[in-house]
C-alpha positions as CSV (number, residue, x, y, z in Angstrom):
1,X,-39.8,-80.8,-95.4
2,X,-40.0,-84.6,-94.0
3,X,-43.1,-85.4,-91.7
4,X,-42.3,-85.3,-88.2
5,X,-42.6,-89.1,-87.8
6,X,-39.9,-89.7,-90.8
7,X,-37.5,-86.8,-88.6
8,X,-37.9,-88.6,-85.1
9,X,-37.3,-91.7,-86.9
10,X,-33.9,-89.8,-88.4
11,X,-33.3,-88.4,-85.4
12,X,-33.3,-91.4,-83.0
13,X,-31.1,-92.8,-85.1
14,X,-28.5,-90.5,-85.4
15,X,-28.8,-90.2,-81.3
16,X,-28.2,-94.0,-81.2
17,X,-25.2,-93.1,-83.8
18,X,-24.0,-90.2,-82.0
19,X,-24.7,-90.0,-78.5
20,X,-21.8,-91.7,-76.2
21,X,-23.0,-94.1,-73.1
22,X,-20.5,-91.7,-71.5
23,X,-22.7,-88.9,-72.4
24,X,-26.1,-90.7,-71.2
25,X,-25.2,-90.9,-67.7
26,X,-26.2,-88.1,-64.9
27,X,-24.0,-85.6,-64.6
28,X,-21.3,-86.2,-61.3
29,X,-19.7,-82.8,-61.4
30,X,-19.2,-79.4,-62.6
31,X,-16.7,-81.0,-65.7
32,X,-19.5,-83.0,-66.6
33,X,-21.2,-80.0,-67.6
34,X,-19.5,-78.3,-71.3
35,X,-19.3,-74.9,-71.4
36,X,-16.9,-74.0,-73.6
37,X,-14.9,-71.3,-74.4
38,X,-11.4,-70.3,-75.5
39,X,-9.6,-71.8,-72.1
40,X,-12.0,-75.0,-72.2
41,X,-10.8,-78.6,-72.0
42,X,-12.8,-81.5,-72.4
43,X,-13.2,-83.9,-69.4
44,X,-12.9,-86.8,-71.6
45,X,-13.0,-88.0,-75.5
46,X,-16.7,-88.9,-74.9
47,X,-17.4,-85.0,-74.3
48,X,-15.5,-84.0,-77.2
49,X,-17.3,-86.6,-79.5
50,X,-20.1,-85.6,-78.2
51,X,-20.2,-81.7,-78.5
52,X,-18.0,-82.0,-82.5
53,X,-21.0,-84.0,-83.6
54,X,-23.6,-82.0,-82.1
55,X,-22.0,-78.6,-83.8
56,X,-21.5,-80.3,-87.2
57,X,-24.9,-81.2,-87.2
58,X,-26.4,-77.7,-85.7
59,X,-27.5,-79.5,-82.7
60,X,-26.0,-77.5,-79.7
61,X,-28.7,-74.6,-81.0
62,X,-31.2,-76.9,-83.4
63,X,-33.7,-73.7,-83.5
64,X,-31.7,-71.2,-84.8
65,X,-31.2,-70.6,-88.2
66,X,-28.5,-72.7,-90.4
67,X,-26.4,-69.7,-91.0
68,X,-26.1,-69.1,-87.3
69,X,-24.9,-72.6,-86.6
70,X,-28.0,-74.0,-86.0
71,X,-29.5,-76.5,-87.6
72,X,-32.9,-74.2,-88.9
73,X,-35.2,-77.0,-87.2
74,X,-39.3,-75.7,-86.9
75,X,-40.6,-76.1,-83.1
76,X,-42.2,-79.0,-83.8
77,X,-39.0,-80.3,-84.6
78,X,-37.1,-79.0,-82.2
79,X,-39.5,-80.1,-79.6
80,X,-39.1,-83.9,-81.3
81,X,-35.1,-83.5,-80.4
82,X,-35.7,-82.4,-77.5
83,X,-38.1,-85.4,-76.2
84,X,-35.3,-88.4,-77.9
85,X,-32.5,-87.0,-76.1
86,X,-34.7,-86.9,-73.0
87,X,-35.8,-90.6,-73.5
88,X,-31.7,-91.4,-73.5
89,X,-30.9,-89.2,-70.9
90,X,-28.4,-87.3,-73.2
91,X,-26.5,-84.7,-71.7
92,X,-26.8,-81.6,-73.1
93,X,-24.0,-81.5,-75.8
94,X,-23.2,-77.3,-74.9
95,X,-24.2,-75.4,-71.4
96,X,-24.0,-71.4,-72.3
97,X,-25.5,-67.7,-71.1
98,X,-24.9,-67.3,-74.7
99,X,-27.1,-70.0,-75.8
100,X,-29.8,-69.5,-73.1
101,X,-30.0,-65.4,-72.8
102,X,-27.8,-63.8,-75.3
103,X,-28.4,-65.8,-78.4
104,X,-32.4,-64.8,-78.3
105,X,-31.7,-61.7,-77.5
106,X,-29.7,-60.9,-80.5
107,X,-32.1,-62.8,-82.7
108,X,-34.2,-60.2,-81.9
109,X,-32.7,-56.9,-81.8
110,X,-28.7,-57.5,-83.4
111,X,-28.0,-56.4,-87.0
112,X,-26.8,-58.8,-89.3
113,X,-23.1,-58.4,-89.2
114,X,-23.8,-59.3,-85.0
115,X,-25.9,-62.6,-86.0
116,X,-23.5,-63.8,-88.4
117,X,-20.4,-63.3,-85.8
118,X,-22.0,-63.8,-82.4
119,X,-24.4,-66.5,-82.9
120,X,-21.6,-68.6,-84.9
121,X,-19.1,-68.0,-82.1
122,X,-21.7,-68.8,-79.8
123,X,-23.3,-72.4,-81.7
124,X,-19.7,-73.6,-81.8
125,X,-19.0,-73.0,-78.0
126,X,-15.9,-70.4,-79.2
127,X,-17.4,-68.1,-76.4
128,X,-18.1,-68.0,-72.7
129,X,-20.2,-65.4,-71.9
130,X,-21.0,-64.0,-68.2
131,X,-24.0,-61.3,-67.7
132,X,-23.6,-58.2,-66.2
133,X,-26.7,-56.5,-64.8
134,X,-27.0,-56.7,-61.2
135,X,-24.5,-53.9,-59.0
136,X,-24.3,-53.2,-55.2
137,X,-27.4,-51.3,-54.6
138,X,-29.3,-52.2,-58.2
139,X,-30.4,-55.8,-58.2
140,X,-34.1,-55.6,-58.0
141,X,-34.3,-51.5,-58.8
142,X,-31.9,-52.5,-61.6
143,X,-32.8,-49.4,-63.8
144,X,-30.9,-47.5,-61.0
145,X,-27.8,-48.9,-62.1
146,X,-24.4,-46.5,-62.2
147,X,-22.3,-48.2,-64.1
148,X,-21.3,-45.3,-66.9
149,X,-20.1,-45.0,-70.4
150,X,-18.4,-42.3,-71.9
151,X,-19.1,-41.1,-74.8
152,X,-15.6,-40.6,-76.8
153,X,-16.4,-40.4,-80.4
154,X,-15.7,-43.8,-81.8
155,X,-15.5,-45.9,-78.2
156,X,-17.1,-45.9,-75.0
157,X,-14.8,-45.6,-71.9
158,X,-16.6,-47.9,-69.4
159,X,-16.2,-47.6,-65.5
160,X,-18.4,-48.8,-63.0
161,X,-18.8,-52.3,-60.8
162,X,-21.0,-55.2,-61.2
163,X,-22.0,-58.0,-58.6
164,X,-23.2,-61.5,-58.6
165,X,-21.5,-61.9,-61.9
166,X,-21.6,-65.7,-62.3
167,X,-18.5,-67.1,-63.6
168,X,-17.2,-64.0,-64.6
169,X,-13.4,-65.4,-63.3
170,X,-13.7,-67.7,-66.6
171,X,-16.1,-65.8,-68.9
172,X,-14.5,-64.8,-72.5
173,X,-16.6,-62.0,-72.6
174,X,-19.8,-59.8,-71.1
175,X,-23.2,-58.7,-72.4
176,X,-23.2,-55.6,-70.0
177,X,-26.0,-52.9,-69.4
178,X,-24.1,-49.5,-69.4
179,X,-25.4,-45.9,-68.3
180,X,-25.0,-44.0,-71.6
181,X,-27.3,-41.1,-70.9
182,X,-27.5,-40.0,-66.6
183,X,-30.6,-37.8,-67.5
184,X,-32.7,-40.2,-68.5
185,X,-33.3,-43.4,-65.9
186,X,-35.1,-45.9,-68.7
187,X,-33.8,-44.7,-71.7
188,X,-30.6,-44.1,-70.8
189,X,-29.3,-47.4,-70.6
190,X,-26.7,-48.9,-73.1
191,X,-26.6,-52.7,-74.1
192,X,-22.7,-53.6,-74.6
193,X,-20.8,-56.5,-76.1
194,X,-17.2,-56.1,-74.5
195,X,-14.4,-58.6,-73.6
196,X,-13.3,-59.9,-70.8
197,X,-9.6,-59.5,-71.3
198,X,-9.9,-55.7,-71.9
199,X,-7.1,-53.7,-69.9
200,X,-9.1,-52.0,-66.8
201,X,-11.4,-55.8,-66.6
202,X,-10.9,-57.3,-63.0
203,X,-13.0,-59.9,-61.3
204,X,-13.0,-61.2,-57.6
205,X,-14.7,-64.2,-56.8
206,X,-17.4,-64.1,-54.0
207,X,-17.6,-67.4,-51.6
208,X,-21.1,-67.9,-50.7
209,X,-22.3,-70.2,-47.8
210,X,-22.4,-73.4,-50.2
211,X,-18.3,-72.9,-49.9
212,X,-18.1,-72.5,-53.7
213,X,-17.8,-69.0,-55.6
214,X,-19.8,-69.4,-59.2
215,X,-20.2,-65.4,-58.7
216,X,-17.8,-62.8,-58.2
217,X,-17.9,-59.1,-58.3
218,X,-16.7,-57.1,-61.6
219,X,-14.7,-54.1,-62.3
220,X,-14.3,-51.8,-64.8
221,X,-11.5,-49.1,-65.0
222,X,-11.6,-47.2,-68.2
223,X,-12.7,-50.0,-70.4
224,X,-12.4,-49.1,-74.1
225,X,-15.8,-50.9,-75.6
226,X,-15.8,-49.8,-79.0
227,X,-19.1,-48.0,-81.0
228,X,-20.3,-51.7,-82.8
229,X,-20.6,-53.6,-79.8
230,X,-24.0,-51.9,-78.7
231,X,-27.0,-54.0,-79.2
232,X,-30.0,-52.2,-80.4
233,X,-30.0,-48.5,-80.2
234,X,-28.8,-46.2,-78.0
235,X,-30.1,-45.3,-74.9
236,X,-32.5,-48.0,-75.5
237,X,-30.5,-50.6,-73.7
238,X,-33.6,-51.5,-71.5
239,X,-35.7,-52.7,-74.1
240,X,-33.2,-55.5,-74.7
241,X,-32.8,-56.0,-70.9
242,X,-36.7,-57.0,-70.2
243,X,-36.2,-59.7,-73.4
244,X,-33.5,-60.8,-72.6
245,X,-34.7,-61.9,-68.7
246,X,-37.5,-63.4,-70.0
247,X,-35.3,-65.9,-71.4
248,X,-33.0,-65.9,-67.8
249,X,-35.7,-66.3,-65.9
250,X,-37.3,-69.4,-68.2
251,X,-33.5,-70.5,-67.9
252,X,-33.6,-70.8,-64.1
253,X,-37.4,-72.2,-63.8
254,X,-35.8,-75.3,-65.5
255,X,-34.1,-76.1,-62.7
256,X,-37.7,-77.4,-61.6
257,X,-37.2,-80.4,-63.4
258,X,-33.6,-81.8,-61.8
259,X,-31.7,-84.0,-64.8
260,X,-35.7,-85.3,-65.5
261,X,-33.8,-88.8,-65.1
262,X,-35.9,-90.6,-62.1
263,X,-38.7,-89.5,-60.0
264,X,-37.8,-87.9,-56.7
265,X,-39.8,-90.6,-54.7
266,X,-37.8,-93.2,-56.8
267,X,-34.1,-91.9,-55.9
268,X,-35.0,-91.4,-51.9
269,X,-36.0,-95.2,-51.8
270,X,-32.6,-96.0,-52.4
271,X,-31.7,-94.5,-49.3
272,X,-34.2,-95.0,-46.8
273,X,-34.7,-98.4,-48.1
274,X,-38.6,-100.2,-48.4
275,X,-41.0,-101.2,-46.6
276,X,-42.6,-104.9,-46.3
277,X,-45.2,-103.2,-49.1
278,X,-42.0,-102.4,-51.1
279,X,-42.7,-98.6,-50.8
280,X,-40.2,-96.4,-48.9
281,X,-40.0,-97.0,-45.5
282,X,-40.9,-93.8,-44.1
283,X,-43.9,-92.6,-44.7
284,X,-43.9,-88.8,-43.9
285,X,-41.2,-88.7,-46.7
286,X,-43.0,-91.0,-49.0
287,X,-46.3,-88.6,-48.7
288,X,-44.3,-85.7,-49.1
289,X,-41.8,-87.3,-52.1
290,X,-45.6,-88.2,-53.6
291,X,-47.0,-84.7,-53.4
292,X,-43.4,-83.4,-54.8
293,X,-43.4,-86.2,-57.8
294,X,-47.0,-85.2,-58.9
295,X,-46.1,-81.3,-58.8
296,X,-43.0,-81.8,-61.0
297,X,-45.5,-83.7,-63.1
298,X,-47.7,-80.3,-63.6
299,X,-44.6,-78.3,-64.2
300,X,-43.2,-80.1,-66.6
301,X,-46.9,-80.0,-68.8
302,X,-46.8,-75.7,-67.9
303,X,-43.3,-75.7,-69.2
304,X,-44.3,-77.2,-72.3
305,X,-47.6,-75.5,-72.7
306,X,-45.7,-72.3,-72.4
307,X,-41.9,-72.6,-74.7
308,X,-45.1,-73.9,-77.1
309,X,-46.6,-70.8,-76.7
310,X,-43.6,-68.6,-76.6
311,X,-42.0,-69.8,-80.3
312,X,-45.5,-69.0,-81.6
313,X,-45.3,-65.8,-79.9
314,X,-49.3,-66.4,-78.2
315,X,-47.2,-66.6,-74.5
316,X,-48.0,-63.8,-72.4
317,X,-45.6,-61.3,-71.3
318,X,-45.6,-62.9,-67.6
319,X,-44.9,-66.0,-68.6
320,X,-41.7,-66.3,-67.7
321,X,-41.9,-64.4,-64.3
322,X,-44.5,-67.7,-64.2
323,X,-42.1,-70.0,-64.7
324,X,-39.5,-68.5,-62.4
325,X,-41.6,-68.6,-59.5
326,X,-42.5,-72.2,-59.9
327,X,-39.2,-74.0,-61.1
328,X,-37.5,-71.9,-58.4
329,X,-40.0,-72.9,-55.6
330,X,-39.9,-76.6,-56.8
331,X,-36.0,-76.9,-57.1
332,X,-35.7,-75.5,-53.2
333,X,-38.4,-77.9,-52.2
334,X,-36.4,-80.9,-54.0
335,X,-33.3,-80.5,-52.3
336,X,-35.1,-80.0,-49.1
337,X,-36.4,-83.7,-49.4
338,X,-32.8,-84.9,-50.5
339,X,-31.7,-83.7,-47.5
340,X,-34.3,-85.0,-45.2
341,X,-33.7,-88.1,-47.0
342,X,-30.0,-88.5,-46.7
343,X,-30.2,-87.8,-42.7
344,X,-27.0,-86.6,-41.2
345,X,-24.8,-88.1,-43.8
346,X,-26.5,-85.2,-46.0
347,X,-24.5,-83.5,-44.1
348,X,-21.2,-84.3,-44.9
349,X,-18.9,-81.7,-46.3
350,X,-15.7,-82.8,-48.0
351,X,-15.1,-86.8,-48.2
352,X,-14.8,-88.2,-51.7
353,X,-17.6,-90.3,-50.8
354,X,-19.7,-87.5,-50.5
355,X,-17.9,-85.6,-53.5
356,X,-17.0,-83.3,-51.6
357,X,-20.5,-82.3,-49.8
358,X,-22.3,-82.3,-52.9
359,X,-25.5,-82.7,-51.6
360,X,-25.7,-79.9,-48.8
361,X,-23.4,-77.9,-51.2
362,X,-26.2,-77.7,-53.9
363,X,-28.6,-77.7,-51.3
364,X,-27.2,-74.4,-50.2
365,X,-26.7,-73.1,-53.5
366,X,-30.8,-73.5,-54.1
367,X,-31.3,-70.8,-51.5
368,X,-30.2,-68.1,-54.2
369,X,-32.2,-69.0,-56.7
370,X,-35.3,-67.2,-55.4
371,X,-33.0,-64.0,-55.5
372,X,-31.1,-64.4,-58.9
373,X,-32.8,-63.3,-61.9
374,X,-35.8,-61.1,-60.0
375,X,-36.7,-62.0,-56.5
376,X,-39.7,-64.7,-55.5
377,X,-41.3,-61.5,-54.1
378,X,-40.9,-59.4,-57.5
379,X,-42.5,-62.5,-59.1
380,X,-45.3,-62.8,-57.0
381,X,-46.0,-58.5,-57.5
382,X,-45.8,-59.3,-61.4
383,X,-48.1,-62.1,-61.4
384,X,-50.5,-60.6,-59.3
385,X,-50.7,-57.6,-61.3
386,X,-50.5,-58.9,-65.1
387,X,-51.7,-61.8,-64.6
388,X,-54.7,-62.0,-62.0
389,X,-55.2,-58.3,-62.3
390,X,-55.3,-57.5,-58.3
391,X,-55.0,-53.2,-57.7
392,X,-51.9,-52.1,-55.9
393,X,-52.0,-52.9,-51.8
């Protein structure tokens, strides 16, 4: 084991060595971002480069353990990667559900034989993986979900529907929550592995007010899901569940933080221009791009302070509802400013100037994420009650 001064040392060096000016730049567009998968194609050589060297090395999941296709790094370590590539703006090499929810959750509760098949699959970016929990009528009572499995001795015979699925129209395959047991409303809920190109599989996008559709509604019609694709035990499905949004939710609080690459109040002042002071000439926006600056300041210190706490296992369980709140409530409030900011032009909805509305585009697409992965509201009733302990109203 090298000191930790000796592996940033390494480390910036194989960055430097590794890491293409391509790849150091903000990200323009959704094919900036890699997802992989069996129909992916790299935007350009520098992506490619970039995500090879990053899976020979173990990088594209540095935590998990070398015979997973990480790279078996200890926190510390991986909290060392994670500040370098920060301080050159890298891109992350790999963008994946299975990565940020999936992965833990088979760390935790997947036999071997799932670990060694999964977790490769999902370290070399062989996989895209969508979620399905959510249905029409179960998204915040999601234990009431109908979705059904039959029992038929060495498969399950799936049928059911699914909602807000994002990116099931190009996922390879689902990590689904499946009735097993109607009897039973906790423990009768099934945690299946199944793929996307089964016969009886059918998505249909849904176009949201942004004018993009990331999510689509998902069908099943007799899907075969055979008996070793369950996580964890039968009927027990649940159990997995809660773990697993923990991670989703930490997932979606890190949207917080933007690309990290400027301060807010730095990337308005290119816009609304400066003062004869040289500060940005408005100063409502200024105060308020302050205040916002100083908050994403805090978050970023929480966020450590908690993964910290979380890969020693000293977090507690709300943590993550936590986190979800905040990132959530800080990410609306960003693009709120980068609105006001931009003015009407914000506006714009489809020049290539614009690209193509980005900026109200994502500014809409914010909106959702105090719904996605539990409600602001939900939030707000766990933290009240685990956290500061305040009786039922």
């Amino acid at each position: 084991m090298i000191d930790l001064e000796t592996f940033r040392a390494e480390t910036r060096e194989w960055l430097e060595a590794n890491c293409p000016p391509e790849m150091r730049e903000p990200v323009r567009d959704e094919r900036d971002v890699c997802w992989g998968g069996r129909d992916w194609t790299f935007k350009n050589d520098a992506q490619k480069a970039w995500f090879d060297a990053c899976v020979a090395k173990g990088y594209t999941v540095p935590e998990w353990p070398k015979d997973y296709g990480g790279a078996g790094l200890s926190p510390e370590e991986g909290k060392i990667l994670r500040q370098e590539m920060g301080r050159i703006k890298a891109r992350p090499p790999l963008s994946s559900f299975g990565i940020w929810m999936l992965g833990p959750a088979l760390l935790q509760f997947g036999t071997e034989e799932q670990k060694l098949h999964y977790l490769n699959d999902i370290a070399q970016g062989k996989i895209r993986w969508c979620q399905g929990y959510s249905e029409p009528g179960s998204g915040s009572d999601l234990v009431s979900l109908q979705t059904y499995g039959e029992d038929k001795g060495d498969h399950w015979v799936v049928n059911g529907q699914k909602v807000w699925t994002s990116y099931a129209d190009k996922a390879d395959w689902i990590f689904c929550l499946v009735r097993t047991d109607k009897t039973n409303k906790y423990q009768g809920i099934s945690f299946l592995l199944f793929d996307m190109a089964s016969e009886g599989v059918s998505t249909k996008p849904i176009l949201l007010i942004s004018g993009n559709s990331p999510f689509c509604e998902t069908f099943f019609d007799n899907v075969k899901v055979p008996k070793d694709q369950i996580v964890g035990e039968l009927n027990r499905g649940w159990d997995v569940a809660k773990y697993l949004l923990g991670h989703e939710r930490e997932m979606i609080s890190g949207g917080g933080l933007g690309d990290g690459s400027l301060s807010l109040g730095s990337k308005m002042v290119t816009g609304l221009g400066k003062d004869a002071m040289g500060r940005m000439d408005e100063p409502m926006l200024r105060a308020q791009a302050a205040e916002f600056d100083v908050d994403a300041i805090a978050f970023k210190a929480m966020s450590e302070r908690f993964v910290d706490e979380m890969k020693a296992k000293k977090n507690h369980p709300a943590t993550p509802n936590m986190m979800k709140y905040a990132g959530t409530e800080l990410n609306k409030r960003r693009h709120e400013l980068v609105m006001a900011a931009g003015g009407s032009e914000a506006l714009e909805w489809e020049s290539e100037e614009s690209g193509g509305g980005a900026k109200a585009r994502t500014w809409l697409r914010t909106k959702a994420n105090s719904i996605e992965g539990g409600t602001s509201e939900v939030m707000l009733n766990v933290i009240s009650k685990r956290i500061l302990e305040l009786p039922d109203s």
